[in-house]
C-alpha positions in Angstrom: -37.8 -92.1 -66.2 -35.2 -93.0 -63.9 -31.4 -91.8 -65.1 -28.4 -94.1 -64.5 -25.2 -92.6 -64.2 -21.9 -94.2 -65.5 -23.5 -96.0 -69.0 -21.7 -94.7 -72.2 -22.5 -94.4 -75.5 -24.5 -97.8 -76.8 -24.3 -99.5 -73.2 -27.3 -100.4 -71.6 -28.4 -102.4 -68.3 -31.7 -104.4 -67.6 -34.2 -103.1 -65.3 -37.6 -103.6 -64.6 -37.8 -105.5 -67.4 -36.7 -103.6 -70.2 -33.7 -102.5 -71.3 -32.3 -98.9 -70.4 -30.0 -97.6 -73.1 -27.7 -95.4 -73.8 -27.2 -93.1 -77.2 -25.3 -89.9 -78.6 -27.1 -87.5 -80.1 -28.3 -88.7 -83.5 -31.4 -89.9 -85.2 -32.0 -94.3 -85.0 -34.3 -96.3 -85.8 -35.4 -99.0 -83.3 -36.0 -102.6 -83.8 -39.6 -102.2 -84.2 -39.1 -99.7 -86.9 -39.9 -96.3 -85.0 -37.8 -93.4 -86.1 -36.0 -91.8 -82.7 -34.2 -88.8 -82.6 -31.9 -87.6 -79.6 -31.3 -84.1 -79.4 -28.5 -84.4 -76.8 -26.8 -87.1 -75.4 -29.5 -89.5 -73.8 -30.8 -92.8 -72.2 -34.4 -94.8 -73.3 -36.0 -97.8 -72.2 -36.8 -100.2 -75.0 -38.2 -104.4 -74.7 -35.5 -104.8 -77.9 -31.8 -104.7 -77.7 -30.8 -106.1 -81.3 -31.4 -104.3 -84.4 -31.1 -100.4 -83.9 -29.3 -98.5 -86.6 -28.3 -95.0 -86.9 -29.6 -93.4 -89.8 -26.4 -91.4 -91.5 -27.1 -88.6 -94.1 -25.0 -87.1 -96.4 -25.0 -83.5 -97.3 -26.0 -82.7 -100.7 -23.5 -81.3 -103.0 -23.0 -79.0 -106.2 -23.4 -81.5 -108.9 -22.3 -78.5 -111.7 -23.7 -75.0 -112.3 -26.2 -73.4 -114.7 -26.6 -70.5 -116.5 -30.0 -68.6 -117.2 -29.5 -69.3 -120.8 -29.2 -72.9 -119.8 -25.4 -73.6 -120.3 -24.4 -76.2 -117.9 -20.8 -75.1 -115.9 -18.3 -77.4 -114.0 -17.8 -77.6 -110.7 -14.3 -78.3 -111.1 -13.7 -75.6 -113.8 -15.0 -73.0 -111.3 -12.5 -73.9 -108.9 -9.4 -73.8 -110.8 -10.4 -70.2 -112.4 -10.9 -69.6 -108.4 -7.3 -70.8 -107.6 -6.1 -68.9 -110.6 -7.2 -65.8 -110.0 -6.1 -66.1 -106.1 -2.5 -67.0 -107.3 -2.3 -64.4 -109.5 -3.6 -61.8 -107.5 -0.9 -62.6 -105.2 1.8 -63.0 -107.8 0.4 -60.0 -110.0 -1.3 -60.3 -113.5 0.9 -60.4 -116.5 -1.5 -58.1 -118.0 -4.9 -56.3 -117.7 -7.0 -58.5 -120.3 -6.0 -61.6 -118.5 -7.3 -60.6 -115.3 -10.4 -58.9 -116.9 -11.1 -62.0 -118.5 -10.9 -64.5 -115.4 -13.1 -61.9 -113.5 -15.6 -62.4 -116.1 -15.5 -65.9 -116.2 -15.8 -66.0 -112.6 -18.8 -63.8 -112.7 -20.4 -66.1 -114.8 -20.5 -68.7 -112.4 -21.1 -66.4 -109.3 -24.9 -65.6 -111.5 -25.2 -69.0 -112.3 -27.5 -71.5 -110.3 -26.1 -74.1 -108.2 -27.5 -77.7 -108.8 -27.5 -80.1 -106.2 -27.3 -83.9 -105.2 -29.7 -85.0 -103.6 -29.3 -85.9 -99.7 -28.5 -89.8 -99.0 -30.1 -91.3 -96.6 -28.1 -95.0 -94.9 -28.8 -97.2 -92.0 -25.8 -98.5 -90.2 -26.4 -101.5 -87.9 -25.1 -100.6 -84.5 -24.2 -102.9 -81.4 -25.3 -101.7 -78.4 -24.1 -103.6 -75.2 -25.8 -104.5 -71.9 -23.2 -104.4 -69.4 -25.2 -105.4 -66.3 -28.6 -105.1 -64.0 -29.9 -103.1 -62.0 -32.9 -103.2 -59.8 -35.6 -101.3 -58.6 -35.2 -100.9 -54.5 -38.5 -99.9 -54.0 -37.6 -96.4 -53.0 -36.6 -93.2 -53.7 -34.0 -93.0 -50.8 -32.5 -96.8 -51.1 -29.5 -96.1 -54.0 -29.8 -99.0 -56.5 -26.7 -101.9 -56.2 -25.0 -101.7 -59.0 -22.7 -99.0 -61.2 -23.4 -101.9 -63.6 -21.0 -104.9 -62.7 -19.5 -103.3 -60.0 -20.5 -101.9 -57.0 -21.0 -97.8 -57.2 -20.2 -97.0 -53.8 -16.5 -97.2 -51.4 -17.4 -100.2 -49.4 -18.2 -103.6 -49.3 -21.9 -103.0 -49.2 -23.9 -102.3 -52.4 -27.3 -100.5 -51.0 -27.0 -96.9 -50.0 -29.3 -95.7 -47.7 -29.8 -91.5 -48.1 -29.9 -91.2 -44.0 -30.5 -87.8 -43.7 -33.1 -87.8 -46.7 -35.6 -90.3 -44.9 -35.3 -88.3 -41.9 -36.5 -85.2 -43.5 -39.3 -86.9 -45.6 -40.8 -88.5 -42.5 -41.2 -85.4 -40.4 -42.1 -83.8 -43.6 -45.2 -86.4 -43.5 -45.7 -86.1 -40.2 -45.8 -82.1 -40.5 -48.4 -82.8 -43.0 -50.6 -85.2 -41.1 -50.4 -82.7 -37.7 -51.8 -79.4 -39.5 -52.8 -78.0 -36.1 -48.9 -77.7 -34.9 -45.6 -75.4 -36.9 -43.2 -77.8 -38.3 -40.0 -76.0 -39.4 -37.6 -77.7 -40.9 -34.1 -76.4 -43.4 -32.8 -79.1 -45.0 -31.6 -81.4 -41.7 -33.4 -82.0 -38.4 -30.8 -80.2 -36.0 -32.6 -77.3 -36.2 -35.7 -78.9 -36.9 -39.0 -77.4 -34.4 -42.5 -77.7 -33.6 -44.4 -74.7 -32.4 -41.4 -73.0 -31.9 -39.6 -75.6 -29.9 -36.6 -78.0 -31.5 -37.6 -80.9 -31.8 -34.1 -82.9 -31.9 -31.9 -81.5 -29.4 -31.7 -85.0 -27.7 -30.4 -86.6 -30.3 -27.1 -84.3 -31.4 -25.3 -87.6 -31.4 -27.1 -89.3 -34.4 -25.1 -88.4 -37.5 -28.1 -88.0 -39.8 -29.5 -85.0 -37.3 -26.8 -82.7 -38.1 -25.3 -83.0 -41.8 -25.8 -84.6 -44.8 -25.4 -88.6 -44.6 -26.0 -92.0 -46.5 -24.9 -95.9 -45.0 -24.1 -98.4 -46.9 -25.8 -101.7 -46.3 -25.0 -105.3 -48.0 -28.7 -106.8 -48.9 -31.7 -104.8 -49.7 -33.5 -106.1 -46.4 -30.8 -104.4 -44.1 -31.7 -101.5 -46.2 -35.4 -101.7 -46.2 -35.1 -101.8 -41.8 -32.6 -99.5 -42.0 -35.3 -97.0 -43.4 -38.0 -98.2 -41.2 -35.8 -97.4 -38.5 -34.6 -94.1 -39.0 -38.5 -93.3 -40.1 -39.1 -94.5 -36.7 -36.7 -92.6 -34.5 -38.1 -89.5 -36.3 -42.0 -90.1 -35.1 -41.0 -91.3 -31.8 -39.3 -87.8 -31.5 -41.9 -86.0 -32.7 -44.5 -87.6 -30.8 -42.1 -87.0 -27.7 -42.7 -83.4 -28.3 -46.1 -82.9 -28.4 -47.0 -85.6 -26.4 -45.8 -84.4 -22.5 -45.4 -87.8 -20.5 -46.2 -87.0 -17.1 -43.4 -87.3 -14.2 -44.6 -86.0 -10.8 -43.7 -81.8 -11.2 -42.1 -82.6 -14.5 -42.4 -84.2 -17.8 -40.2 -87.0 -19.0 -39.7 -84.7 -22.2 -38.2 -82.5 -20.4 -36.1 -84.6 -18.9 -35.1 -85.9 -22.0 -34.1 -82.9 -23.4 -32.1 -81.7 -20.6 -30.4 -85.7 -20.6 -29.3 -84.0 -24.4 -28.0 -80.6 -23.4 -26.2 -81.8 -20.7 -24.6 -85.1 -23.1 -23.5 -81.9 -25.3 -21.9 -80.2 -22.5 -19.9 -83.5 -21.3 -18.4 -83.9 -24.8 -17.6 -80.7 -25.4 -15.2 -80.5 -22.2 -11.3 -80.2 -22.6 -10.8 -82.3 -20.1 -7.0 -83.0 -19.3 -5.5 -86.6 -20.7 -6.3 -88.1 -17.3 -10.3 -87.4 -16.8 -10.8 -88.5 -20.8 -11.7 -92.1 -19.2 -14.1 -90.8 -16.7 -15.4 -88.4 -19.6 -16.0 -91.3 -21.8 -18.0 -93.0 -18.8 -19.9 -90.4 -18.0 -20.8 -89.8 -21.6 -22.0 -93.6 -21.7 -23.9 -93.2 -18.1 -25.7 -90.4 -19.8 -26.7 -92.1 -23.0 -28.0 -95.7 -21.2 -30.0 -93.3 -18.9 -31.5 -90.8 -22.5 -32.5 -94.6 -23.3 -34.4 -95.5 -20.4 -35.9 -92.5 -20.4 -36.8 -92.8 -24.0 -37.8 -96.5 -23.5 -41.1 -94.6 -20.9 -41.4 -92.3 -23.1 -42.0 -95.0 -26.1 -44.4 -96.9 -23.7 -46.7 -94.5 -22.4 -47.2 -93.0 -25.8 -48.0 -96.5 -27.3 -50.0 -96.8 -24.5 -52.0 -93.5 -24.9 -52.7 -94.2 -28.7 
């Protein structure tokens, strides 16, 4: 079952058609009569959201005390000799006798069986509150809208999109579905290879490739292509690498990958306040060329498939 984060105690939100609900630890009874108990602090989905109660139970308590001969004793006698005997134990005794004799009495009570109530069992109506929706997004990596009325995330979109999580899944699948070949993957793709060779190293300027990342989208279809297309980026680099694209005495991968080193080397310059312009163009003339290159490299797979 799917946890939402953020509901308190007796809230609850719709989803999928059911209610998902909120309780404290504490036995209930639900609409339909069942008897549920939550050991710690929990959520459950139930159709009904009118008519739970928490079931309330007294302890039992020492109704009076009896004796083996059958005398009953009071409870309340028992505690005044008790409070006697501590105050004069503190003050002192006036005399032997007395404090033999309250000793005894106590005694008398300490053999004596204790008789309980018994436990009382009550249902108390509670309210429980739905404070909002939320739906299903139809996968595991596509955050759901809402933090229930309001949005859950620090910008004007609702859907969050776990970047670097789709990336790793999809060459996960892909590792899976191309047995013959090592994939080798920690976590992110930066260091991501196949047979021994990375596998990214074009694409050091796409956030998602080096640390953990998530976008935040405004309607569940920008989400949903905003999966496809970082699903797609990651076959089109793996097929780059062990597909070689033929390019006279050299392949177009190769290329490509050399188009990335040489991007990295560019940015990484401390160039003087001056050149920054001509870095920033050069940076740009390198990335429309990677996308050229990338663009053959798209086509002549598709073709070869």
């Amino acid at each position: 079952m799917k946890i939402f984060n953020g509901l308190d105690d007796r809230q609850a939100i719709e989803f999928n058609g059911v209610y998902v609900i909120h309780l404290s630890r504490g036995e209930y009874v639900s609409p339909s009569g069942e008897n549920v108990k939550i050991n710690m602090t929990g959520q459950l989905t139930h159709h009904q959201i009118e008519g739970w109660q928490l079931v309330k139970k007294t302890q039992p308590r020492v109704l009076h005390y009896e004796t083996k001969e059958g005398n009953e004793l009071s409870v309340d006698e028992y505690r005044r000799l008790q409070e006697q005997y501590e105050e004069l134990k503190e003050k002192g005794f006036p005399d032997l006798d007395t404090e033999f004799d309250l000793k005894k009495r106590i005694a008398e009570y300490n053999r004596a069986t204790a008789v309980m109530s018994e436990a009382e069992v009550t249902h108390e109506p509670i309210e429980i509150t739905v404070i909002g929706s939320a739906e299903d997004t139809g996968s595991e990596f596509i955050e759901t809208p809402f933090k229930y009325c309001q949005t859950s995330f620090k910008s004007s979109g609702i859907y969050k999109v776990h970047s670097t999580a789709i990336s790793v899944d999809e060459f996960n699948k892909l590792g899976s579905k191309f047995t013959k070949d090592r994939f080798s993957c920690d976590g992110k793709l930066r260091f991501a290879k196949i047979n021994g060779d990375f596998v990214f190293s074009h694409m050091s300027d796409v956030a998602w490739i080096d640390r953990q990342t998530s976008q935040v989208v405004g309607t569940i279809e920008e989400a949903r292509e905003l999966e496809k297309s970082i699903r797609q980026q990651v076959v089109n680099a793996v097929y780059l690498a062990l597909i070689p694209v033929p390019a006279d005495d050299v392949t177009l991968n190769e290329v490509l990958r050399q188009l990335g080193r040489i991007q990295d080397t560019v940015r990484g310059l401390d160039v003087k306040v001056k050149d920054q312009s001509s870095q920033r163009v050069a940076l740009m003339k390198i990335r429309e060329l990677r996308g050229r290159v990338e663009e053959s490299i798209n086509k002549y797979i598709q073709e070869t498939e």
